[in-house]
C-alpha positions as CSV (number, residue, x, y, z in Angstrom):
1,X,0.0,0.0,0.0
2,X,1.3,3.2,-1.1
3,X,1.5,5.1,2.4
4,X,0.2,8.3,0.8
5,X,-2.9,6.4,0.0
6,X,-4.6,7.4,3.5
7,X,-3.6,10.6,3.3
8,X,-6.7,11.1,0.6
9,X,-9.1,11.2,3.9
10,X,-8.6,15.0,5.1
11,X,-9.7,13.6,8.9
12,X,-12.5,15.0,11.0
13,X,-11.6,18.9,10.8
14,X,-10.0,18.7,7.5
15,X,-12.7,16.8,5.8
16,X,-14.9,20.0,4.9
17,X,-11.3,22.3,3.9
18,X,-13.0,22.7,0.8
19,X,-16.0,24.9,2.2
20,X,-14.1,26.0,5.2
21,X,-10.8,27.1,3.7
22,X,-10.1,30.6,4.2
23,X,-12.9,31.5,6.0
24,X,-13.5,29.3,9.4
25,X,-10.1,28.0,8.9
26,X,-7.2,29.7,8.3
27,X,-8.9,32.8,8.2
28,X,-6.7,36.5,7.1
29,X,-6.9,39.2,9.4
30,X,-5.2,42.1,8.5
31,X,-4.1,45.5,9.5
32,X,-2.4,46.2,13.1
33,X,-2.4,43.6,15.7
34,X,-5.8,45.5,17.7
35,X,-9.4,44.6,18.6
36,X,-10.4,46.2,15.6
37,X,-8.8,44.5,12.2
38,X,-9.8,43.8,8.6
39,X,-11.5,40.3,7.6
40,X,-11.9,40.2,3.8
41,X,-11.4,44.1,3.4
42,X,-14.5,44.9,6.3
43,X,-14.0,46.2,9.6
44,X,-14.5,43.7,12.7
45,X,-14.4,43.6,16.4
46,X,-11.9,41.0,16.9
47,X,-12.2,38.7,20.1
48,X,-9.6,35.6,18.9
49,X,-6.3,37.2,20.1
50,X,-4.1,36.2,22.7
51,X,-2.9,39.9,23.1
52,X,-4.3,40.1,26.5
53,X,-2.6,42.9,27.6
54,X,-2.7,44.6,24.3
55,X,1.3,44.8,24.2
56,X,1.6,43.9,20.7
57,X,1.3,47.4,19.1
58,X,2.2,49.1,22.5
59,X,4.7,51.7,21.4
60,X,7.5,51.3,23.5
61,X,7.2,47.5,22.2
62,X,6.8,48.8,18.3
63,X,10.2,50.9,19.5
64,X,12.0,48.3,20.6
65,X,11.1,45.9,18.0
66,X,12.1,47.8,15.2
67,X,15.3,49.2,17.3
68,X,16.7,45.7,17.5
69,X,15.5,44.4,14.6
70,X,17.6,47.7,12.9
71,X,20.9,46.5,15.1
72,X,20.7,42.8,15.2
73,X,18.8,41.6,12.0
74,X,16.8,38.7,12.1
75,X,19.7,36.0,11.9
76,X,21.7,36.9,14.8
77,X,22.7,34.7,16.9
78,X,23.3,31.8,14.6
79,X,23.0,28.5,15.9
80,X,21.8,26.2,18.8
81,X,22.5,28.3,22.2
82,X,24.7,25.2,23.1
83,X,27.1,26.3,20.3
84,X,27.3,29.2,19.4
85,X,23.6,31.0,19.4
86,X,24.1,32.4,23.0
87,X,24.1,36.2,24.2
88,X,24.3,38.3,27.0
89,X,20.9,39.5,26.3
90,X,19.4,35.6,26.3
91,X,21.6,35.5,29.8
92,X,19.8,38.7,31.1
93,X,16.0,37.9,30.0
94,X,16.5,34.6,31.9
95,X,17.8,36.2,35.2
96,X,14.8,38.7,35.0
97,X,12.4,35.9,34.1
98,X,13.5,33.9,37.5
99,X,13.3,37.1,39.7
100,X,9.5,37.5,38.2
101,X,8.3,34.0,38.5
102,X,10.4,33.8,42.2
103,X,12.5,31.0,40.9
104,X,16.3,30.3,41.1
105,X,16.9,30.2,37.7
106,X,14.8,29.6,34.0
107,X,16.0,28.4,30.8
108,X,14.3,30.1,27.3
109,X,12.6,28.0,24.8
110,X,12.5,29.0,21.3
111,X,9.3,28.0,20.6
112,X,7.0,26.6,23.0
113,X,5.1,23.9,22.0
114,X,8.2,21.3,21.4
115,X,9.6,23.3,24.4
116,X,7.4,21.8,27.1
117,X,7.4,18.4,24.8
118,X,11.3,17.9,25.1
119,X,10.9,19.3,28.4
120,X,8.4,16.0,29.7
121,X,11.3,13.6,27.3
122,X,14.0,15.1,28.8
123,X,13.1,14.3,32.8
124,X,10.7,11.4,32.5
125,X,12.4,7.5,31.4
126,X,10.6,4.5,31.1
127,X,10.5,3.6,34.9
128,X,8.7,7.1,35.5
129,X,5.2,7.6,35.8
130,X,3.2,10.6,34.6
131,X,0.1,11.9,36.2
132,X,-1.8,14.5,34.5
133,X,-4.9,15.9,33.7
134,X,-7.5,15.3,31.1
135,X,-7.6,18.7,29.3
136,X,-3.6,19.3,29.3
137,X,-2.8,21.0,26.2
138,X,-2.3,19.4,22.6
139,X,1.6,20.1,23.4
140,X,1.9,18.0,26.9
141,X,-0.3,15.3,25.1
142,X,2.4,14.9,22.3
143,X,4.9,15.3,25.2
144,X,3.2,12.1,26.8
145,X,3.3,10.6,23.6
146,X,7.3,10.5,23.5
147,X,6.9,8.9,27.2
148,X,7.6,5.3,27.0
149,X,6.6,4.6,30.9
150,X,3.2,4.6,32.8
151,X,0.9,7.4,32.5
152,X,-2.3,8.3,34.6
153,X,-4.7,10.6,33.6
154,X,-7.8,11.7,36.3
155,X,-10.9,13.3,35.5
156,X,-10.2,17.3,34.5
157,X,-9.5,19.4,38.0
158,X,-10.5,16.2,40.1
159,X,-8.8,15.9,43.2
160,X,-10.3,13.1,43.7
161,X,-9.3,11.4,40.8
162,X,-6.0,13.0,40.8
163,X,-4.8,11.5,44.4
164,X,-6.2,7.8,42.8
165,X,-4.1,8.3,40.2
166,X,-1.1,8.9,42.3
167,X,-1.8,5.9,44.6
168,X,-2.0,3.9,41.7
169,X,1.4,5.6,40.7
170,X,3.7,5.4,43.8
171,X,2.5,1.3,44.1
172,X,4.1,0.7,40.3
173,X,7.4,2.6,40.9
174,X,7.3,0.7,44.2
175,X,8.6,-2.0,41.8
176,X,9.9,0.3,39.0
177,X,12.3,2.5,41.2
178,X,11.4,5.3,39.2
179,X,9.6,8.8,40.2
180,X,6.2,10.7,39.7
181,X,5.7,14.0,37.6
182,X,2.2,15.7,38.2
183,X,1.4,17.8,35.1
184,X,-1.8,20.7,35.1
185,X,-2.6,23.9,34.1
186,X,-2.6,27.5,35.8
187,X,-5.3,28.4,33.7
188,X,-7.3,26.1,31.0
189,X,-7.3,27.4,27.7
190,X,-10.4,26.5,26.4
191,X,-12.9,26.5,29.3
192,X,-10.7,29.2,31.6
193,X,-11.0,28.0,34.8
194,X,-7.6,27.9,36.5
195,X,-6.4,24.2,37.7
196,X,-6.6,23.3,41.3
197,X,-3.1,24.0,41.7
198,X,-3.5,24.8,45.8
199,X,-5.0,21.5,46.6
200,X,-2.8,19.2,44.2
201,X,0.4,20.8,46.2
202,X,-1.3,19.7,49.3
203,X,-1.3,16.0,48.2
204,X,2.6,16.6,48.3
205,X,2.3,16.2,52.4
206,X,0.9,12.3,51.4
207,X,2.6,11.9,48.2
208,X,6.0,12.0,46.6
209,X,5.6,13.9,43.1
210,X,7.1,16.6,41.3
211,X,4.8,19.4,39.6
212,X,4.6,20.8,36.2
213,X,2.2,23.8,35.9
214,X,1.7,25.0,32.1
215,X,0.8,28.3,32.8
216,X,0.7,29.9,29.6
217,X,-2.6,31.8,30.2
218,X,-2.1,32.6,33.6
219,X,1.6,34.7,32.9
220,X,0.8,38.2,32.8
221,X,-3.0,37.8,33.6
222,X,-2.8,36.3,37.0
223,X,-2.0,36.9,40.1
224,X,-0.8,40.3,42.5
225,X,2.0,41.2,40.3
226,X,1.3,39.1,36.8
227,X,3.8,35.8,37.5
228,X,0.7,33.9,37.2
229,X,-1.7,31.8,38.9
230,X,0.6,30.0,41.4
231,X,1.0,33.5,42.5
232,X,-2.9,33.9,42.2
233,X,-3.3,30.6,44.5
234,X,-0.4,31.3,46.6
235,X,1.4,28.2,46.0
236,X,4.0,29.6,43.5
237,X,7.1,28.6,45.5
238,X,5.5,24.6,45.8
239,X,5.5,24.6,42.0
240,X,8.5,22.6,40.9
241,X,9.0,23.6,36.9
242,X,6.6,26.2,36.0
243,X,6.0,26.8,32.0
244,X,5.4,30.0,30.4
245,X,5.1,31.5,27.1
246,X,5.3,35.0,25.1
247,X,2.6,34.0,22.8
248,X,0.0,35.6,24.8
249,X,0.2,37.9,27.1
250,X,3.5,38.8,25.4
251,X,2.4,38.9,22.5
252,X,5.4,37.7,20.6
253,X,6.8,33.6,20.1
254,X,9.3,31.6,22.3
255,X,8.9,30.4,26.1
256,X,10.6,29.7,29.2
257,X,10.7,27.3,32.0
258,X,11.2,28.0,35.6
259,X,12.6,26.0,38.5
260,X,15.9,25.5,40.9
261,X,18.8,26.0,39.7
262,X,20.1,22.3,39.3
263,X,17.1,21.2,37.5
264,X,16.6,23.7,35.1
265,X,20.7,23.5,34.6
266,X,20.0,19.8,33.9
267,X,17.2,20.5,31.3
268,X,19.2,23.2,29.7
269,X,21.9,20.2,28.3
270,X,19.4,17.7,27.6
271,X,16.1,19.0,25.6
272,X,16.9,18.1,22.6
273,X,14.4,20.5,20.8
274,X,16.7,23.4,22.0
275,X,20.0,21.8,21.6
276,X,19.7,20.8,18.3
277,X,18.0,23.9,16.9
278,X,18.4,27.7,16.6
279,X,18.7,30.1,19.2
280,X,15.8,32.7,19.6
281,X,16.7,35.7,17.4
282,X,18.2,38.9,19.7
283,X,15.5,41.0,18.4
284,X,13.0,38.8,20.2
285,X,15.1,38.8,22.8
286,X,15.5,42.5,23.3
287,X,11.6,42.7,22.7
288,X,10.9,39.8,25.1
289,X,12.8,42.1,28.0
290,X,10.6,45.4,27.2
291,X,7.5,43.3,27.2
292,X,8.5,41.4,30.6
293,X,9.8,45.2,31.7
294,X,6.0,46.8,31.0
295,X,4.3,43.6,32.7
296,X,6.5,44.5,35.7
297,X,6.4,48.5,35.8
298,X,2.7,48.8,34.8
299,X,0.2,47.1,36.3
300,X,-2.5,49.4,34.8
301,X,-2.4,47.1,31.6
302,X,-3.7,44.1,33.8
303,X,-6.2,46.1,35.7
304,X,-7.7,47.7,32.2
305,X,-7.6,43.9,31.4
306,X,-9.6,43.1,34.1
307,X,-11.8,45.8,33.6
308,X,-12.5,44.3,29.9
309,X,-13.3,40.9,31.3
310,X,-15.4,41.5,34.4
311,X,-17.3,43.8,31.4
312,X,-17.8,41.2,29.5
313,X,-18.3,38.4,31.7
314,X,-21.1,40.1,33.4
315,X,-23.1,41.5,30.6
316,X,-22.6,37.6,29.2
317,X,-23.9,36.5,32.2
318,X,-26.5,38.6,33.0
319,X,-27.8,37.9,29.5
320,X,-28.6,34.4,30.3
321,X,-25.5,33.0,28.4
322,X,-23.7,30.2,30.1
323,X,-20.0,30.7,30.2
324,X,-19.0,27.5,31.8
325,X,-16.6,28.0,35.1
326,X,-14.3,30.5,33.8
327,X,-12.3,32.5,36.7
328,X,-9.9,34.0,34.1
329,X,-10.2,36.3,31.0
330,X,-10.7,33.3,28.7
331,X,-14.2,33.3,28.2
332,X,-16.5,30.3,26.5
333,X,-19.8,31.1,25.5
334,X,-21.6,27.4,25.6
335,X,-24.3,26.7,23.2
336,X,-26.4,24.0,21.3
337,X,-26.4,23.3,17.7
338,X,-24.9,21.0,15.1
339,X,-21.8,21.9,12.8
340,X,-24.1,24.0,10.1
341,X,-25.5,25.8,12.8
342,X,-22.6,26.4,13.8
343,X,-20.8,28.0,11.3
344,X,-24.5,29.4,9.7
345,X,-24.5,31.4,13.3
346,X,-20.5,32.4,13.0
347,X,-21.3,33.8,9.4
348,X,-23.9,35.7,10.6
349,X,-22.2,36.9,13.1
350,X,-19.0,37.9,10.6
351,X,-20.9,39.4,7.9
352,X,-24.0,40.8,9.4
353,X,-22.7,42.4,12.9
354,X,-19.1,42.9,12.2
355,X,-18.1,40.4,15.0
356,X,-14.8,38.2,14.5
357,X,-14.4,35.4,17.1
358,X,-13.3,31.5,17.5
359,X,-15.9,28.8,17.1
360,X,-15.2,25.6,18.3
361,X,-17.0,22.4,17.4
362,X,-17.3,18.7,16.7
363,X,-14.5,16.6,17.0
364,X,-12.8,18.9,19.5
365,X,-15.8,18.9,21.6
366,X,-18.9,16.2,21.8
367,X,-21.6,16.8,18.6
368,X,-24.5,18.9,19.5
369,X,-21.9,22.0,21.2
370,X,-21.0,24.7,20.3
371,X,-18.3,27.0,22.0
372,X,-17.4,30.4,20.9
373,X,-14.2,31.4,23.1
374,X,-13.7,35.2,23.4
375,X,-10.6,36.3,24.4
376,X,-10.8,39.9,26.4
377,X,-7.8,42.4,26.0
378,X,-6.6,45.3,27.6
379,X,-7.2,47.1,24.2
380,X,-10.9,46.6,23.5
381,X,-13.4,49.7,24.5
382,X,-16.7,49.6,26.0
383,X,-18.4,50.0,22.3
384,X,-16.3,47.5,21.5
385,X,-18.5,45.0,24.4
386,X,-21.8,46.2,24.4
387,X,-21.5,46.2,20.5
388,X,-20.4,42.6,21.2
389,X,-23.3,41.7,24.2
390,X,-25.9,43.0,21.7
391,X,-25.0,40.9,18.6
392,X,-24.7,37.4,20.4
393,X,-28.2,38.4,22.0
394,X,-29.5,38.3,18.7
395,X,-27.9,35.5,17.1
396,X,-28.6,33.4,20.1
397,X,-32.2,34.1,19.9
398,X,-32.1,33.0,15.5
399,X,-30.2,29.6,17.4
400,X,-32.7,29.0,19.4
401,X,-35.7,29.6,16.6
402,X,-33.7,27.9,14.1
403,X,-33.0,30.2,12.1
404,X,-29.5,28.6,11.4
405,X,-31.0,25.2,10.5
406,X,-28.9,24.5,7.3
407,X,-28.6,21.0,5.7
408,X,-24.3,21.6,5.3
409,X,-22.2,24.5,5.9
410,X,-22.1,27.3,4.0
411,X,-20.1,28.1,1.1
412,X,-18.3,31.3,1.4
């Protein structure tokens, strides 16, 4: 069999590419990073971007950006850090990373997806048993995949479940002689409730385990001072490797893991994702330590962030709309309806009230659901909400009168 042959089936999300294409997936927004961009040449409210605290046109990041990308260029420093892509500037965003974050030291990742995935390959071998929970991110899934020992998962934010899990764990490396990683999230990026991160530290008085918090969401957003939602729970010092990227609140691409000093030495000469590729370029670098400098010297940007999403969340709520459990900015808006309702409604929404936001359906989530997950920032306005509350009133009331009932999904 030619092993192409397979490859004819697109699989569950890329089976309808050819109505989908360039419209719900892999859509073009255009113009400046901001809640207002271009979609096909119109004007939309844009809820889908990660900018939470609306740093990525900020102008003392625009500054520093273009500043370093004038001095540096893009291809400096050349090569793996190991060999010859390290910098004083890499040295320096690491040592203010750990002073943030309240951790002895932090190795940079330069992109963070295989980051946390060689991170889980590097300290786990086959005598090692993982224990983690069941709506851990794509990248800590693929990261399991590479484990070749045990692994446990409990029901999402289940103590319960969690501390069976771990029995069942420390009996099998009873006979294994190997050790126990615990793996959550500070903050959950699809339904935005932050993991239980106080009460799985206090099954460390029962239970031998490390911790892994994948905190991607939380960094910036969370807590007194913005080092996330350790800091938010009060358990940041019990967190043993603590994952963070600058591909939200950051508004940029790489990542970093946090930790003491000999373990996060140890990863540094064994992840193979960052030994054997490129260093982070120095004017991401240079940017990284402004962003990480603004997060640090003005709070404002998290309390107008705040202001956004207790805006939104409220007017959602008082609406009648059910937003799940959320306690962060990410914020699901739950619904009923099949995939051409779906994507009927999102049109509608697109074309008719100028809204642009993420829909998420079948086989990411069971048939039937919908979720649209809005994303507040620092940058949007009150217009920019209430314009926002009014048009999912409306579309929700077409859903339930359905209005949307279509036979397939439409072709735009």
């Amino acid at each position: 069999m030619d092993i192409f042959e397979k490859l004819k089936h697109m699989g569950p999300i890329g089976e309808h590419s050819d109505r989908a294409h360039g419209y719900f997936a892999f859509p073009k927004l255009e113009g400046e990073i901001g809640p207002r961009m271009k979609f096909r040449g119109k004007e939309k409210i844009v809820w889908s971007l990660n900018n939470y605290l609306g740093l990525a046109n900020h102008p003392e990041v625009r500054a520093t950006d273009a500043r370093a990308a004038a001095e540096y260029g893009l291809a400096a420093p050349m090569g793996a850090r190991m060999m010859s892509g390290n910098t004083n500037f890499h040295e320096q965003l690491e040592r203010e990373l750990s002073e943030y974050m309240g951790k002895e030291d932090t190795t940079l990742l330069n992109y963070g997806y295989q980051g946390i995935m060689s991170a889980i390959d590097a300290i786990c071998n086959r005598r090692d048993v993982i224990v983690y929970d069941a709506e851990c991110h794509a990248s800590i899934v693929d990261g399991l995949r590479l484990h070749q020992g045990h692994r446990y998962v409990f029901k999402h934010n289940d103590i319960e479940d969690c501390e069976k899990q771990l029995k069942r764990a420390v009996e099998y490396t009873k006979t294994s002689g190997g050790g126990i990683l615990v793996i959550t999230e500070g903050v959950f990026g699809m339904a935005g409730d932050q993991g239980k991160l106080r009460e799985i530290v206090s099954l460390k008085n029962q239970y031998e385990f490390r911790l892994m918090v994948d905190d991607a969401h939380g960094f910036g957003t969370m807590g007194k001072t913005g080092a996330g939602t350790g800091e938010e729970q009060g358990v940041q010092e019990e967190i043993d490797l603590l994952f963070n990227t600058f591909a939200k609140s950051g508004a940029s691409i790489g990542a970093f893991m946090s930790g003491d000093k000999a373990i996060i030495n140890y990863l540094r000469y064994n992840m193979r994702s960052q030994i054997f590729a490129k260093s982070i370029p120095l004017p991401l670098i240079i940017g990284h330590l402004k962003r990480v400098q603004l997060m640090r010297q003005q709070p404002q940007l998290k309390e107008k962030l705040w202001s956004n999403v207790n805006k939104l969340q409220k007017g959602l709520r008082d609406r009648g709309f059910n937003i799940g459990r959320t306690n962060s900015p990410v914020t699901p808006i739950y619904l009923q309806g099949d995939i051409p309702e779906a994507t009927a409604m999102c049109l509608d929404l697109r074309e008719n009230y100028n809204i642009f936001c993420s829909i998420v359906v079948y086989p990411v989530i069971p048939k039937g659901q919908i979720i649209y997950r809005l994303i507040p920032t620092a940058a949007h306005s009150d217009e920019d909400i209430e314009l926002t509350l009014k048009a999912f009133t409306e579309t929700k009331q077409k859903l339930d009168q359905k209005a949307y009932a279509v036979a397939e999904i439409p072709m735009v």
